[in-house]
C-alpha positions as CSV (number, residue, x, y, z in Angstrom):
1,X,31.2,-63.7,-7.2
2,X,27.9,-65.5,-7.8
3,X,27.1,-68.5,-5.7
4,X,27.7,-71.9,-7.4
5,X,24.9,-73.9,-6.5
6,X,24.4,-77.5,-6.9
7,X,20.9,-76.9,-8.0
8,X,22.9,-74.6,-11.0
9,X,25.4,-77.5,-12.0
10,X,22.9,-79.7,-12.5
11,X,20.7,-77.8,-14.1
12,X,23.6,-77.0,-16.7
13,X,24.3,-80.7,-16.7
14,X,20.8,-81.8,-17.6
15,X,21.3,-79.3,-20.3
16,X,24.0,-79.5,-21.9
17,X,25.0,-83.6,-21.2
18,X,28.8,-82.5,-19.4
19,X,30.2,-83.9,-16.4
20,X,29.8,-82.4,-13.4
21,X,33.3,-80.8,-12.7
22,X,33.6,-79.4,-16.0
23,X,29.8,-78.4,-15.2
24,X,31.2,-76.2,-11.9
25,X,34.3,-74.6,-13.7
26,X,32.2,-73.4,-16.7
27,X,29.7,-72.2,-14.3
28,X,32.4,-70.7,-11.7
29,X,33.9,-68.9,-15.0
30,X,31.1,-67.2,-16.2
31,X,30.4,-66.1,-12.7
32,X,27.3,-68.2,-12.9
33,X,25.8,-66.9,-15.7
34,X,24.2,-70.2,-17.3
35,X,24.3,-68.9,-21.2
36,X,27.9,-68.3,-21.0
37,X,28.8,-71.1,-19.0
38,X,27.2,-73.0,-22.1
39,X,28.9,-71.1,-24.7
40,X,32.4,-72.2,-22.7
41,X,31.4,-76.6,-22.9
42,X,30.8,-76.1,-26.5
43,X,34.1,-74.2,-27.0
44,X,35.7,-77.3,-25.1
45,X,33.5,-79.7,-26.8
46,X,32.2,-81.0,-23.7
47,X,28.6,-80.3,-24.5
48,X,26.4,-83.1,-25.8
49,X,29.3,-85.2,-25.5
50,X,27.9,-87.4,-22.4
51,X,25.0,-87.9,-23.7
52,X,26.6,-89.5,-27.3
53,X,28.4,-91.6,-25.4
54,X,26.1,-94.5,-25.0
55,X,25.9,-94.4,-28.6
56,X,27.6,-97.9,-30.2
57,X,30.9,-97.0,-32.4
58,X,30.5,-99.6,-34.8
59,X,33.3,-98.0,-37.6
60,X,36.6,-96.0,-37.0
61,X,40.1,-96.9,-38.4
62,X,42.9,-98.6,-37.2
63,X,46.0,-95.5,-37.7
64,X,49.6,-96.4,-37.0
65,X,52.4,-94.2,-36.4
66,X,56.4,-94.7,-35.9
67,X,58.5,-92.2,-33.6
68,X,61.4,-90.1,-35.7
69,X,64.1,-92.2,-35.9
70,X,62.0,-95.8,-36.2
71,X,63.0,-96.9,-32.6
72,X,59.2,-97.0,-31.7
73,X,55.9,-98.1,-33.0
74,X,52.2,-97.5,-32.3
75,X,48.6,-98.7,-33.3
76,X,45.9,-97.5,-32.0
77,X,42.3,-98.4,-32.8
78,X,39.7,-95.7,-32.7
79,X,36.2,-96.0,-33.2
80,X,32.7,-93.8,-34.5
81,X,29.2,-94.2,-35.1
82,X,29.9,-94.5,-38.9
83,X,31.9,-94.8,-42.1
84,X,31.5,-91.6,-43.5
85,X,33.0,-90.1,-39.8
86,X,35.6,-92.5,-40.1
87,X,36.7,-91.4,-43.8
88,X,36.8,-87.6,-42.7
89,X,40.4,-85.8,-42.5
90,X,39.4,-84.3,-39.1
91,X,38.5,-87.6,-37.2
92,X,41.9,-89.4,-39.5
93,X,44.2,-86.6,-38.1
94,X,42.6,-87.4,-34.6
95,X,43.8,-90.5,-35.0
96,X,47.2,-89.4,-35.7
97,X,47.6,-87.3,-32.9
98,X,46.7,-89.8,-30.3
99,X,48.7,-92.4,-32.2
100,X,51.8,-89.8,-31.9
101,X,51.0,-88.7,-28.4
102,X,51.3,-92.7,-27.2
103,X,54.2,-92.6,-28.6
104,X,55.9,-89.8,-26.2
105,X,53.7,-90.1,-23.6
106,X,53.7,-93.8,-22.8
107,X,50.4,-94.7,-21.4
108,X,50.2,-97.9,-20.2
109,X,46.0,-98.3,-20.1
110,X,43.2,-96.5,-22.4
111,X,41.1,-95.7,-19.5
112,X,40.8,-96.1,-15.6
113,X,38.4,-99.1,-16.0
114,X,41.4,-101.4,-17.8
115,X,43.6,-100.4,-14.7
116,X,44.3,-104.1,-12.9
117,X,42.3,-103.7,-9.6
118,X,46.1,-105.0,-7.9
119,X,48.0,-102.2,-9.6
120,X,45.2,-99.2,-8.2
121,X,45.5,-101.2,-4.4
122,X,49.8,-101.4,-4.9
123,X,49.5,-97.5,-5.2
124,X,47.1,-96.8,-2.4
125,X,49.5,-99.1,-0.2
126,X,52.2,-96.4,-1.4
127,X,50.6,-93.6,-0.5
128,X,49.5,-94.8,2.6
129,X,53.0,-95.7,3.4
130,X,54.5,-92.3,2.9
131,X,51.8,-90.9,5.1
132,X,52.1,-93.6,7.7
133,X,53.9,-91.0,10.5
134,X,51.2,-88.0,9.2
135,X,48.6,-90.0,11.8
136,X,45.8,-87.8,9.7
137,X,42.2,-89.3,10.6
138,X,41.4,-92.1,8.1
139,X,38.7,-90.0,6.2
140,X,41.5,-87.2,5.0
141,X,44.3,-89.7,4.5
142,X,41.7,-91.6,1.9
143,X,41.2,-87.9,0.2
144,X,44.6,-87.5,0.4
145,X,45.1,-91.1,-1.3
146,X,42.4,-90.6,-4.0
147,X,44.1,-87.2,-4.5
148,X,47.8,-89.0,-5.4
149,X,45.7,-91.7,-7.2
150,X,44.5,-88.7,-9.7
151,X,48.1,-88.3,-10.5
152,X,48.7,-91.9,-11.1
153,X,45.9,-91.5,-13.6
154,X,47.5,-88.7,-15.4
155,X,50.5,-90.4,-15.8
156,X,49.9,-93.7,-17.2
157,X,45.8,-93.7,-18.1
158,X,45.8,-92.4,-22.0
159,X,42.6,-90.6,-22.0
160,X,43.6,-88.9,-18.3
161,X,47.2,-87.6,-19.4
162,X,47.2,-83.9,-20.8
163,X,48.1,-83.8,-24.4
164,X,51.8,-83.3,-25.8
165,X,50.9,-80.4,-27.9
166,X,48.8,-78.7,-25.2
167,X,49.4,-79.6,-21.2
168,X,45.7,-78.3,-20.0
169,X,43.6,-80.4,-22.5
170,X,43.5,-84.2,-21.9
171,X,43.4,-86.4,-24.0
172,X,39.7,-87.3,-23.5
173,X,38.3,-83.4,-24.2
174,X,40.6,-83.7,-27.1
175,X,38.4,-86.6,-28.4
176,X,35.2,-85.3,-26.8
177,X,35.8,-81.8,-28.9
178,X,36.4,-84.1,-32.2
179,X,33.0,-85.9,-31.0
180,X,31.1,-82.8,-30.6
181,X,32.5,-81.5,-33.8
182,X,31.0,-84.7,-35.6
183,X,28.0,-84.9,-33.6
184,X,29.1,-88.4,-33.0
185,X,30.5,-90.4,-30.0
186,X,33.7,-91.1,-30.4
187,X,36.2,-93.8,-28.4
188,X,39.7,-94.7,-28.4
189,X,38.9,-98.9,-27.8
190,X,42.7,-100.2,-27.8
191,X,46.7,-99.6,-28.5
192,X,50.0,-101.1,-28.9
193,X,53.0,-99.3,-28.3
194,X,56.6,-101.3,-29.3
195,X,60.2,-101.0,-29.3
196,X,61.0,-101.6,-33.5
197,X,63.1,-105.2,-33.0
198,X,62.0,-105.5,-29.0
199,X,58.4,-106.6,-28.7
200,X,55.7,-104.7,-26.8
201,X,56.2,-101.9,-24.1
């Protein structure tokens, strides 16, 4: 097994604009062979992706979807660099599968940043709580914490949770795929999710 090097991720980074994780696990699957671990972002449409993502998303569309049965209700608010992206089937039926994955998933925030600083400490206090008797030194019980808090994220962050249709892609390398397809950067900006005849969730 070749020797993952942090000279080698970021050397793949620099190259191909993907985070650093998905950097290593590229790289640690192609044994460290750089072309391949190349080949293996763009299948994931993770390449380029980074770097598109200072880009401002101006368009996009507004898609709405309601659960079988009519019981629940969703808008979501997706955005691109321009009109012509925004009028394409592939980025309209992107917009449909997030809209229907709110739905079943029940996210309650976009993305990390919109979680309430009070929410992310209530969880730590949680964690830190059930590992109150553990007496681990304070450096792993904060791994430990930040570990749990990854879970948290999963659950209730919409572009952390794994998809409904496929439990090892998230939704954010679902849109980063549909942004690499278009060459443009791509953002989920806002949602509503209701009970029909309840208000909002």
């Amino acid at each position: 097994m070749a020797e993952i090097t942090a000279a080698l991720v970021k050397q793949l980074r620099d190259q191909t604009g993907a985070g650093m994780m998905e950097c290593k696990a590229a790289l640690t699957e192609a044994n460290g062979n750089m072309e391949e671990a190349v080949t293996l972002l763009r299948k994931r449409g993770l390449a380029q992706a980074a770097k598109r993502a200072g880009r401002a998303t101006a368009q996009g569309v507004i898609g709405s979807y309601i659960h079988m049965g009519g019981k629940i209700g969703v808008l979501v608010e997706v955005n691109c660099e321009s009109d012509f992206v925004a009028r394409t089937d592939d980025f309209n039926n992107l917009v449909k599968e997030v809209a229907m994955h709110i739905a079943a998933a029940a996210p309650r925030w976009v993305r990390r940043e919109d979680v309430p600083p009070g929410e992310v400490e209530k969880e730590k206090a949680i964690y830190r709580g059930q590992m109150e008797k553990e007496r681990k030194p304070a450096h792993v019980l904060e791994k430990i914490i930040e570990g749990k808090l990854g879970s948290f994220y999963a659950q209730f962050v919409l572009v952390d949770q794994p998809t409904i249709r496929d439990g090892s892609v998230t939704i954010a390398q679902l849109v980063a795929q549909a942004s690499a397809k278009t060459g443009e950067n791509i953002q989920v900006s806002r949602f509503v999710r209701f009970r029909v005849g309840e208000g909002n969730d």
